[in-house]
N, C-alpha and C positions, 0 to 999 in steps of 0.2 A: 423464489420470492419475488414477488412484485416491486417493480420500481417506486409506486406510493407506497406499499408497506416499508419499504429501506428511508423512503424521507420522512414520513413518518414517526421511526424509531430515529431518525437522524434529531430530527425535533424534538420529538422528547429525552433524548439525550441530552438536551442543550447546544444543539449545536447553531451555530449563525450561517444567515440567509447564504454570507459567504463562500463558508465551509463546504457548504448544502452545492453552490454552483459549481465550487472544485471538484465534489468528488463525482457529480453529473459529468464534466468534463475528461476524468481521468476514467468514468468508464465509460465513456463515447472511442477515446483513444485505444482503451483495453482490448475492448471489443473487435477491433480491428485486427490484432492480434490472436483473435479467438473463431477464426474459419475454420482450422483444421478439426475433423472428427475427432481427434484424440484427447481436444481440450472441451473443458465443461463449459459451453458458454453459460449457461444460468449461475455457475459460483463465479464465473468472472464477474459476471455484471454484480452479482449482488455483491461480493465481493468488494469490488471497487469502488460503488458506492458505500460502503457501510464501512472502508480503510479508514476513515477519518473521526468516526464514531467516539473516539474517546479525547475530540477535541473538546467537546463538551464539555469536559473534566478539565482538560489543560492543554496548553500549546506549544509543553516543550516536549524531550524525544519521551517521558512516559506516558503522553496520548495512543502510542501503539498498544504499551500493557495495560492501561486501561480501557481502552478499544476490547482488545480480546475478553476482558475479564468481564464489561458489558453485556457483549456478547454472550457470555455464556450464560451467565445471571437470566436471560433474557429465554435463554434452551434455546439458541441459535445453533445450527449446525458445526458442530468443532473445525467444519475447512473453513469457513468463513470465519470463526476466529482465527484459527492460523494465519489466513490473509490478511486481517486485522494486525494481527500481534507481528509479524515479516514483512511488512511493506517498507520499512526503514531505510532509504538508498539501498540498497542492495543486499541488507539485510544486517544482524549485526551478531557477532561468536560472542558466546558465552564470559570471553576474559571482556569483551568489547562492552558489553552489559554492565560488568564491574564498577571498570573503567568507569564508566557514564552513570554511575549509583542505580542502574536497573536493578531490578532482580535478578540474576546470575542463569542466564539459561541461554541455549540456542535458539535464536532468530533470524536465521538465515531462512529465505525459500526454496523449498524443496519440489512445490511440486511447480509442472508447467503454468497454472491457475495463479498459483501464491506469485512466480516470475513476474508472470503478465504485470497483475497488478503492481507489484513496485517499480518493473521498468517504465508502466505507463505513469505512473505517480511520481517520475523521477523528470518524466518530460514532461509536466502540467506544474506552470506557476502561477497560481490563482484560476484564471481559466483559461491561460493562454497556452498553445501548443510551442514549445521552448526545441532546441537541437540539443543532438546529443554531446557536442562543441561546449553549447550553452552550458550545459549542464555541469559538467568537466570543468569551466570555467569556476563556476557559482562553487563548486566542489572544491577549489585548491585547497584552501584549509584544511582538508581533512586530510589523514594519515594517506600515505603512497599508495596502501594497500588497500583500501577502501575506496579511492577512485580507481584503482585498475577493477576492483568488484564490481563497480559499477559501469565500468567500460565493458568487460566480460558479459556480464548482465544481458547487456545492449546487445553483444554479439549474437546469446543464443537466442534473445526474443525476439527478432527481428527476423531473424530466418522463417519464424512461424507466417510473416506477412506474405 
């Protein structure tokens, strides 16, 4: 998928010019991460670009379920909603969904694709490129277990550079 067909659908999603420059940023960052043969550069990119997709709809965490569900509406390929619907810090378990009034399912990342993008999406605030320090910091609120996912995260995507 072309990068004007991802902004595009980003627009008519609703999404702001904002939104639109983050998730260009988070898959310039992604990207970097995505040399090795093994990984899809084309679902990273579109991927990364189109993680944000159900900001259009809302800006708190059910932007990711509505993302995905966008997506599909759309007959977008189910990896790229996965990547949509998993990009959440580091991803979020089923009780974690609950918790947070999602709909009760696993959204953890599974594949090296879905990774990429939420470790890149996890160093991109606004468009700015953040440490992994940073992040960790911005992160204390959340439960123990949730910043070490996302320290973990960092470990395995990094090696891909």
């Amino acid at each position: 998928m072309r990068e004007q067909d991802c902004i595009a659908l980003l627009r008519h999603a609703g999404c702001s010019e904002g939104v639109i420059a983050h998730c260009r940023a988070v898959r310039d960052l992604a990207l970097t991460y995505a040399s090795n043969p093994i990984v899809d550069r084309d679902l990273v990119e579109a991927g990364a670009l189109l993680h944000d997709i159900g900001r259009g709809v809302t800006h708190d965490l059910h932007h990711a379920e509505a993302g995905g569900a966008i997506c599909r509406s759309l007959g977008l390929d189910d990896a790229v909603a996965a990547i949509v619907e998993r990009h959440i810090g580091a991803g979020l378990t089923t009780d974690e969904c609950s918790i947070l009034n999602l709909t009760p399912c696993d959204c953890m990342p599974r594949t090296l694709e879905e990774k990429i993008v939420a470790h890149a999406d996890n160093l991109v605030k606004g468009t700015r490129i953040i440490t992994l320090e940073e992040r960790l910091v911005r992160a204390i609120a959340l439960p123990r277990r949730q910043r070490k996912r996302i320290y973990r995260l960092a470990l395995e995507v990094e090696l891909l550079r």
